[in-house]
C-alpha positions in Angstrom: 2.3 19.4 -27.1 3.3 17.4 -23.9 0.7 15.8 -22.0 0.1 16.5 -18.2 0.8 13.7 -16.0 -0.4 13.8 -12.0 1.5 11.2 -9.8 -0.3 11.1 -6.7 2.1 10.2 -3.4 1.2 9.1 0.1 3.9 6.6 1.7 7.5 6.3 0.8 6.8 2.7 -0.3 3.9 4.9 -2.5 5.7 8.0 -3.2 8.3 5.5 -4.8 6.7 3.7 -7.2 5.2 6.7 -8.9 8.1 7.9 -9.1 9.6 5.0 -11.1 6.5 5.0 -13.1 7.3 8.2 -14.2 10.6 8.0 -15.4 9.0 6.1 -18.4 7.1 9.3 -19.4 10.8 11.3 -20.2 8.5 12.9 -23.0 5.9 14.4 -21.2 5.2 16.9 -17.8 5.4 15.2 -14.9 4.2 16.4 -11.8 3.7 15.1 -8.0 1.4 15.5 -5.2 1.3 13.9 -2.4 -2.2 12.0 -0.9 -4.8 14.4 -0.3 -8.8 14.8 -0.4 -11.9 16.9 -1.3 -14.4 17.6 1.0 -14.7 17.6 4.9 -12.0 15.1 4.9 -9.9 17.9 3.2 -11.2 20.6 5.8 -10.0 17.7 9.1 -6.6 17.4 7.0 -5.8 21.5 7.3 -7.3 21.9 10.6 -4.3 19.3 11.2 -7.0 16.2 12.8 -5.9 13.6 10.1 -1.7 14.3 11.1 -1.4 10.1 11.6 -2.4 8.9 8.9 -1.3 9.7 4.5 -3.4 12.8 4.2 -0.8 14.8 7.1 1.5 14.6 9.7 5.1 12.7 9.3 3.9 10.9 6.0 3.1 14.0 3.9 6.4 15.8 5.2 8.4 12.7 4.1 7.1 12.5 0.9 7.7 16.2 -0.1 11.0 15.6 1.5 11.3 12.9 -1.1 10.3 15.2 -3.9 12.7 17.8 -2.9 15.5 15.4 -2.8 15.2 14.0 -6.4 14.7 17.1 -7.2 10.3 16.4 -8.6 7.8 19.0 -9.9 5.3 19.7 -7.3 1.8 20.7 -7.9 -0.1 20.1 -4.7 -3.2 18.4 -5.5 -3.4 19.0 -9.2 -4.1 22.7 -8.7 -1.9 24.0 -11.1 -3.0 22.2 -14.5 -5.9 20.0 -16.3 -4.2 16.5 -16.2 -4.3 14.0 -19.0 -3.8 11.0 -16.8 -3.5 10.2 -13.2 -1.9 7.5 -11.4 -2.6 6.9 -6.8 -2.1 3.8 -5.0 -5.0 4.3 -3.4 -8.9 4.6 -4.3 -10.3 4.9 -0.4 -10.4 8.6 -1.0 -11.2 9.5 -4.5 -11.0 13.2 -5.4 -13.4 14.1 -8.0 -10.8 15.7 -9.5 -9.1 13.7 -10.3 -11.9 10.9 -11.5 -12.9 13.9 -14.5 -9.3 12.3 -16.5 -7.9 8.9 -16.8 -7.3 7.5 -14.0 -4.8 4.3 -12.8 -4.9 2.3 -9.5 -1.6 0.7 -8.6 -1.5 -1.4 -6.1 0.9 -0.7 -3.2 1.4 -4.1 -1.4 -0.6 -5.9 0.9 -4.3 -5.4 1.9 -5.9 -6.0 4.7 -8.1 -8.5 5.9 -11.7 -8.6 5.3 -13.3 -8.0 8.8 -16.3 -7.0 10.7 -15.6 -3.3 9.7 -14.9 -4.8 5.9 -18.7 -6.0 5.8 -20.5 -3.2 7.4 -18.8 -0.4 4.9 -19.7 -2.8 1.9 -23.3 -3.3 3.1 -23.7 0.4 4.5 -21.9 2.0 1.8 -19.6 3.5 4.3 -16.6 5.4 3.9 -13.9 2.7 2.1 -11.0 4.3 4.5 -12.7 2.7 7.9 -11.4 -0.5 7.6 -8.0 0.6 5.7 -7.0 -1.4 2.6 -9.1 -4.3 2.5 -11.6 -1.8 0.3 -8.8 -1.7 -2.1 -10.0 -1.7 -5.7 -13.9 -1.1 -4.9 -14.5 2.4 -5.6 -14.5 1.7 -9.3 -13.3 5.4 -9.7 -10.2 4.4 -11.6 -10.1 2.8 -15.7 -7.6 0.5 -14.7 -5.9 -1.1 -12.1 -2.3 -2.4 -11.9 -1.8 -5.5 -9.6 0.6 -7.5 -8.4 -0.1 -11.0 -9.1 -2.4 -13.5 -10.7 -3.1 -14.3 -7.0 -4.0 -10.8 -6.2 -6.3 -10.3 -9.4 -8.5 -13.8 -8.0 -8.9 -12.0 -4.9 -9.8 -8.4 -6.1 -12.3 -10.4 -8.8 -13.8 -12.4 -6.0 -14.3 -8.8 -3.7 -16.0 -7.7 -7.1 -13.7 -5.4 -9.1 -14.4 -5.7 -13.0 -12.2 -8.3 -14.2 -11.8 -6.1 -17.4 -10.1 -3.9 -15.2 -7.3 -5.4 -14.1 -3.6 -5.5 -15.3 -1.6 -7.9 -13.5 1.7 -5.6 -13.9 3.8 -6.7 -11.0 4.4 -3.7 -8.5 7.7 -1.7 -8.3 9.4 -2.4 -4.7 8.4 -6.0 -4.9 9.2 -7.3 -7.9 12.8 -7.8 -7.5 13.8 -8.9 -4.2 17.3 -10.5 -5.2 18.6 -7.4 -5.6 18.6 -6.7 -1.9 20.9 -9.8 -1.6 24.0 -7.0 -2.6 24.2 -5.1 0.0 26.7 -3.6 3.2 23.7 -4.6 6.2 26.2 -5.0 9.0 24.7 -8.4 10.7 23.7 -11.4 9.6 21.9 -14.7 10.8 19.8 -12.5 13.2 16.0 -12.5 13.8 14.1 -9.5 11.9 11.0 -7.7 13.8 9.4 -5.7 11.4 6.9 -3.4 13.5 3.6 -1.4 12.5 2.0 1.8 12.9 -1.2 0.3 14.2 -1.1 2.0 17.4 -0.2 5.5 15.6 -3.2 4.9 13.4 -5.9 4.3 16.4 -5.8 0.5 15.6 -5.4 -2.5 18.5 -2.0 -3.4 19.2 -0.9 -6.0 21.7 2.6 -4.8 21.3 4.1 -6.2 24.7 2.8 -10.0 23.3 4.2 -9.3 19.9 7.6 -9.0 21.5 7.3 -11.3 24.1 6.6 -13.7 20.9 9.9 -12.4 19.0 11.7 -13.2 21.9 10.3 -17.0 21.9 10.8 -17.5 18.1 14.7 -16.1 18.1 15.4 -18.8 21.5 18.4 -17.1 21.6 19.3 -15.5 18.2 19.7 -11.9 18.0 16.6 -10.1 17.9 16.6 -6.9 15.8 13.7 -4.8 15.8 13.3 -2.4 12.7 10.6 0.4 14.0 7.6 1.8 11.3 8.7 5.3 10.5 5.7 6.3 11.6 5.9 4.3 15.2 6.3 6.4 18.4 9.7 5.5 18.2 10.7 6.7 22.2 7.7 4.7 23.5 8.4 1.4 21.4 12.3 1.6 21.7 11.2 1.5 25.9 9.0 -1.5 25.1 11.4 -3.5 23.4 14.3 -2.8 26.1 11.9 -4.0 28.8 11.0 -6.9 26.9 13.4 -8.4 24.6 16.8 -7.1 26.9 20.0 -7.0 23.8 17.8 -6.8 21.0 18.8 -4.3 18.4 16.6 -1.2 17.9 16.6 1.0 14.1 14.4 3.5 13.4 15.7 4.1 9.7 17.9 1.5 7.3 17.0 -0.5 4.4 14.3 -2.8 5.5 14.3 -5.1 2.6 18.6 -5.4 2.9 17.9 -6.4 6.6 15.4 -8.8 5.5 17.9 -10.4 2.7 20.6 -11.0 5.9 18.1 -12.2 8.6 17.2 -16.1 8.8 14.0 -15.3 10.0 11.6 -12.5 9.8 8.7 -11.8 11.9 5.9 -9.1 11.1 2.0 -8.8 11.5 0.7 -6.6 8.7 3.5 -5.3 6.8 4.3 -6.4 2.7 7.7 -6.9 3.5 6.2 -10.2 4.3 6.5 -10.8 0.8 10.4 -9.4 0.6 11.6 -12.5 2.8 9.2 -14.7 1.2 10.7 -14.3 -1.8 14.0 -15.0 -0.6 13.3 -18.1 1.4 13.6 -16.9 4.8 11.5 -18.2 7.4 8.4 -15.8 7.9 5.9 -15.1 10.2 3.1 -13.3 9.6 -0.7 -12.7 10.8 -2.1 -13.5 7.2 -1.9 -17.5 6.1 1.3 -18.3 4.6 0.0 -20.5 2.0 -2.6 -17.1 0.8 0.9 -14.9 0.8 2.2 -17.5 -1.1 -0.3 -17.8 -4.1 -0.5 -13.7 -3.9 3.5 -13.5 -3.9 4.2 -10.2 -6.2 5.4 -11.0 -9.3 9.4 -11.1 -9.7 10.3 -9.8 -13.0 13.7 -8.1 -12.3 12.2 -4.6 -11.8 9.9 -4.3 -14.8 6.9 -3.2 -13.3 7.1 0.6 -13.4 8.0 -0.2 -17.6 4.4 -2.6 -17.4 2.0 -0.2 -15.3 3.8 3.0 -17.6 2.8 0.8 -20.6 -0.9 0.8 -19.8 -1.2 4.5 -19.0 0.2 4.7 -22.5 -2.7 2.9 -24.0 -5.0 4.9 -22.1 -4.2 7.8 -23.9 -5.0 6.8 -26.5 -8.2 6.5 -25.9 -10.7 9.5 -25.6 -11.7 10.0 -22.2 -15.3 9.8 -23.1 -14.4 6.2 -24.5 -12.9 5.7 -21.8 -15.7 6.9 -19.0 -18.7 5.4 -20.9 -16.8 1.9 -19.8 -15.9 2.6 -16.3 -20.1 2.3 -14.8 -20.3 0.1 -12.3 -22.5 -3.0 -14.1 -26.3 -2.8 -12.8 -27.0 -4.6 -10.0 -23.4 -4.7 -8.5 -24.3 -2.5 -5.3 -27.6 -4.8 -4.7 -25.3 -8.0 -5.2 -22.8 -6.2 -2.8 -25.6 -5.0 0.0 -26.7 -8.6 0.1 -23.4 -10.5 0.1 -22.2 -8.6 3.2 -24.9 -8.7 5.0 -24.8 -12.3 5.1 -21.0 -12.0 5.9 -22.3 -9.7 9.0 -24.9 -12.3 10.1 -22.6 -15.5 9.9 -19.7 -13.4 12.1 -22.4 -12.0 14.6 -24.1 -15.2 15.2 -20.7 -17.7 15.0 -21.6 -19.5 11.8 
């Protein structure tokens, strides 16, 4: 009998890698979803007040888009069948569903840094989506999770994810960046401006600065500004001609072929950070260079999908009352995480 496997979609950098997981499961049912929730989160998403974010709006009509086009078995939200495993790439919303079966984190690139909002939803016990991805890995929902790097599996062990956990995998996307040296890009030798959704998604933006410093960094190089496809793409296209006058606006194209022909790439929050830093371009980014470099994903000439596949195999093989008896959180760990960020809280709010 052929298991039931639920890929679980949000992104098109997400929605992508579970679908190269899955092409290492040609034995078994397959089936796709794309991000959704329980709850009153579930009851905001249909009365359409989540639309900017992976729960609605543009993101989840891409990714079915992507499902129709290669042609995917849909089953919205695992309605359809009792799953054996499950694989997200994200744990801020955990559907209880979905945490009744075997269930795999992958991680999809970057996270966020560990803010204000990062210490308050640790201390309060919060909702993990308020300050975005830095909550990566800390619901402890999932059996395992797939990371990127040795670099990345320090960091998740120092938040406080279960070392016994973790399978440093490599991630599909960014694990084999030469590959976008091939390609038919039309320019070359140009500045790169990768932009966010940060506006789109109710965070602060000084986008006018942001340009203003592209501008100062290309002294004279073309600029070429490759839009978020979730960005407002009239209002930032009117920015960027008022700003940076002959710069180069796309709103679709290969990012990671534009990074391999750029000399120089410039972003704030975006993985593809780690795209040109794997090809030795010069980078700019708001997270410390010498951090992205130790957490660089692992290049293993597109293997990841085959490594995190792997693991979900072992998993079932295990019963999932084997497997649920060793997924508690240890004793103690929401006390040790209560006092650790409250002391983060007190040395931000009083400058130490």
């Amino acid at each position: 009998m052929k298991r039931k496997i639920l890929f679980i979609g949000g992104s098109l950098n997400q929605t992508s890698m579970m679908h190269q997981i899955s092409k290492f499961y040609p034995d078994d049912d397959c089936y796709f979803s794309s991000f959704f929730a329980d709850g009153y989160l579930k009851w905001l998403t249909e009365h359409k007040f989540l639309e900017f974010t992976v729960l609605g709006g543009q993101f989840k009509a891409n990714t079915h888009k992507y499902f129709k086009d290669h042609n995917l078995k849909v089953d919205q939200e695992g309605m359809l069948h009792e799953y054996d495993l499950v694989f997200t790439c994200s744990d801020l919303i955990v559907p209880k569903k979905i945490t009744k079966t075997r269930l795999i984190l992958v991680q999809e690139g970057m996270t966020d840094p560990e803010n204000l909002a990062y210490h308050l939803v640790r201390a309060f016990r919060l909702p993990r989506y308020i300050p975005s991805t830095s909550m990566t890995g800390l619901s402890h929902l999932y059996d395992k999770f797939c990371v990127a790097s040795d670099g990345y599996r320090d960091l998740f062990i120092r938040k406080g994810v279960l070392p016994e956990r973790i399978e440093v995998t490599g991630i599909p996307n960014f694990d084999n960046c030469a590959q976008y040296l091939n390609n038919d890009f039309p320019y070359k030798n140009f500045v790169l401006v990768a932009t966010s959704d940060a506006r789109e998604t109710l965070r602060y933006e000084n986008r006018i600065g942001f340009i203003k410093k592209a501008v100062k960094i290309a002294n004279g190089k073309q600029l070429i500004f490759k839009l978020h496809p979730n960005e407002n793409f009239e209002r930032a296209t009117r920015e960027i001609n008022k700003y940076a006058p002959g710069a180069i606006v796309l709103t679709s194209g290969n990012t990671n072929q534009m990074i391999a022909n750029c000399d120089i790439l410039l972003t704030k929050w975006s993985s593809v950070v780690y795209v040109g830093l794997a090809l030795g371009k010069e980078v700019y980014s708001k997270f410390n260079l010498n951090d992205l470099k130790k957490q660089m994903p692992i290049q293993n000439g597109s293997k990841s999908a085959e490594h995190i596949a792997e693991v979900g195999k072992e998993l079932l093989k295990l019963s999932i009352s084997e497997i649920k008896n060793k997924s508690r959180k240890p004793s103690g760990y929401l006390k040790a995480q209560f006092n650790h960020s409250v002391k983060k809280i007190q040395g931000i709010r009083f400058g130490n």
